[in-house]
N, C-alpha and C positions, 0 to 999 in steps of 0.2 A: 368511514371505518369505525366501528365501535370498540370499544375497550379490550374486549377478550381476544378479539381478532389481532389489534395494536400489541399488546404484551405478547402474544403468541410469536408474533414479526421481531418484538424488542429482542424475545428469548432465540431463534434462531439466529440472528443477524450479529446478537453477543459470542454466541457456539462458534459464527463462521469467523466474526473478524479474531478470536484466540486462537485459531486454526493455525501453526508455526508452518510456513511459508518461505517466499522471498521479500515479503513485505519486511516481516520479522527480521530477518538478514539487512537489508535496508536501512533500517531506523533503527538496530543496534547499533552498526559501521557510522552511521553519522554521527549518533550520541557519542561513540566512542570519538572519534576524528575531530569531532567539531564540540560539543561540551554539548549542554541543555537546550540551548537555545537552538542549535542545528537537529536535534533531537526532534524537537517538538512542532520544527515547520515543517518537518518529514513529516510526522505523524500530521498535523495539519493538511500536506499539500497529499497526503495518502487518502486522506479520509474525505476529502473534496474530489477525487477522482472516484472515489466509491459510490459519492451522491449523485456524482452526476451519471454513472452506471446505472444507479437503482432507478432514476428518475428517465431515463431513456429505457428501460427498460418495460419501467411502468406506461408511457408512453407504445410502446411495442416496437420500438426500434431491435433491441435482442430477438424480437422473433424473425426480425427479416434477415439479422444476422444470422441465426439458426439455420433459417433459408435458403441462405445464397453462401451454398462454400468458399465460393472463390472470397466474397468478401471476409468470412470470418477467416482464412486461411492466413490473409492479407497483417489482419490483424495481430492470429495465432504467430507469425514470423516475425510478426517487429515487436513484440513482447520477447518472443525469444531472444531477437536481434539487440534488445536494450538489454535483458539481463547480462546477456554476453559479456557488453559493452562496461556495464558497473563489474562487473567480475573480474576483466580483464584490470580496471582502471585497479579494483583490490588488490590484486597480485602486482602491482605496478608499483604499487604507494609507498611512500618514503617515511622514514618517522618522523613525527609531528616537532618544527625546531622551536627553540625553548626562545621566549623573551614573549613581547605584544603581541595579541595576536585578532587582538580587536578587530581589526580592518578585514584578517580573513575568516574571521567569524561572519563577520554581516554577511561578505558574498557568498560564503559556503552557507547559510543559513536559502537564502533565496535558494541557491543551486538543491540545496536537502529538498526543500519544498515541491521542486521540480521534479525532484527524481524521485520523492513520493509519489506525485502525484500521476507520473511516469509508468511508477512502477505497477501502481491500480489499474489504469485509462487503458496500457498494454498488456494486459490480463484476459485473455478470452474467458478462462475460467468462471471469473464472475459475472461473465455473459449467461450461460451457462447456469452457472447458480442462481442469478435473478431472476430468470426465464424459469426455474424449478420452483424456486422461493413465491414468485407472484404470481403465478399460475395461481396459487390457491386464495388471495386475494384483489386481482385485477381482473373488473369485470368490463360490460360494454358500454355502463354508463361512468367506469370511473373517471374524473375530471380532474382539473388542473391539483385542486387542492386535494385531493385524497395523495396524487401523484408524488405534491411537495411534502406529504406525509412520510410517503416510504421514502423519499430521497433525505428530508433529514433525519431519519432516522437511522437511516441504513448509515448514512454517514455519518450524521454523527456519535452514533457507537464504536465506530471503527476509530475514530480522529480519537475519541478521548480515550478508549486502547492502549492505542500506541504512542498517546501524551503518557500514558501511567505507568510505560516501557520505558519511555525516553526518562521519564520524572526519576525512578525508581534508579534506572544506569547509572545516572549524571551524580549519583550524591555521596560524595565524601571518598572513602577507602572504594567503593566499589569503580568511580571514574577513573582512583588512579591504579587499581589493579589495570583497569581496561587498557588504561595510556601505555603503564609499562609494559605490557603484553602488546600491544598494538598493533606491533608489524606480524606478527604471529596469527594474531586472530585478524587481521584483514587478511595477509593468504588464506586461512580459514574460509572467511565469509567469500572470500574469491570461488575457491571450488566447487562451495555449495552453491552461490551464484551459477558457476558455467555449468555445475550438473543441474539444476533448474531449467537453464536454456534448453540442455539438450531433450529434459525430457518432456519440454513443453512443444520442441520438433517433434519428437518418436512416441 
């Protein structure tokens, strides 16, 4: 892949991960919930399920998903079925108790990571967009290494995104607006969550 081609990939793949989402929704609720650090393994564990999207893609597994309804259907459902699940969990959530909270920072920090990366991996969309996006640079001789090209780049524009999301929540007056707002804006992010689900069904 030469240069012009490369920046061309840099500059839509920038376009698609600023695109406001359920990703977005995601990796606000964690930075909020969980401080910088749960922040930024979402944006990590988000931006690792994008590369490896882009890099099966490139590979031509999205086009057999394109292919085969029933399998992207499969897919299309358990994206829906996980945003549900994070939305309901929003509307569930208690407010954060006050004292150490080290211990459930670590786990929540792992679990962010998850449910970033979750939240990517069960996205048919980006089937879809990869399949649009590399159409114009995946040819018949591309090979492994062209392949690891668009997978870290696709990812990691995405990861460091929604690191400079998570960065930007986490600091100072802005984390504790978030905090004391909290159970507010997690029902918030609940609804936009479950209307995501629904309109990734219909």
């Amino acid at each position: 892949m030469d240069l012009s081609n490369w920046l061309a990939l840099v500059t839509i793949c920038t376009v698609g991960a600023m695109s406001p989402g359920p990703s977005l929704a995601v990796v606000m609720r964690n930075t909020m919930r969980g401080g910088q650090s749960h922040g930024v393994l979402t944006a990590l564990g988000h931006g690792a399920g994008v590369g490896l999207y882009a890099l099966m893609t490139a590979l031509g597994l999205a086009l057999i998903i394109a292919n085969h309804p029933l399998l992207f259907d499969v897919i299309r459902y358990g994206g829906a079925a996980f945003l549900a699940w994070l939305g309901i969990k929003a509307l569930l959530a208690k407010a954060s108790p006050e004292g150490d909270t080290t211990a459930v920072h670590h786990i929540a920090g792992r679990q962010g990571a998850f449910e970033g990366f979750m939240v990517a991996f069960l996205n048919p969309q980006l089937a879809i967009f990869f399949v649009a996006l590399f159409s114009q640079f995946v040819h018949a001789d591309t090979d492994w290494q062209q392949s690891s090209i668009m997978m870290l780049t696709a990812g990691g524009i995405d990861a460091a995104w929604y690191v400079l999301v998570a960065l930007v929540l986490s600091r100072g007056p802005v984390l504790a607006w978030l905090k004391a707002k909290s159970i507010w804006l997690d029902r918030l992010s609940g609804i936009v969550l479950l209307a995501l689900a629904l309109k990734v069904v219909w």
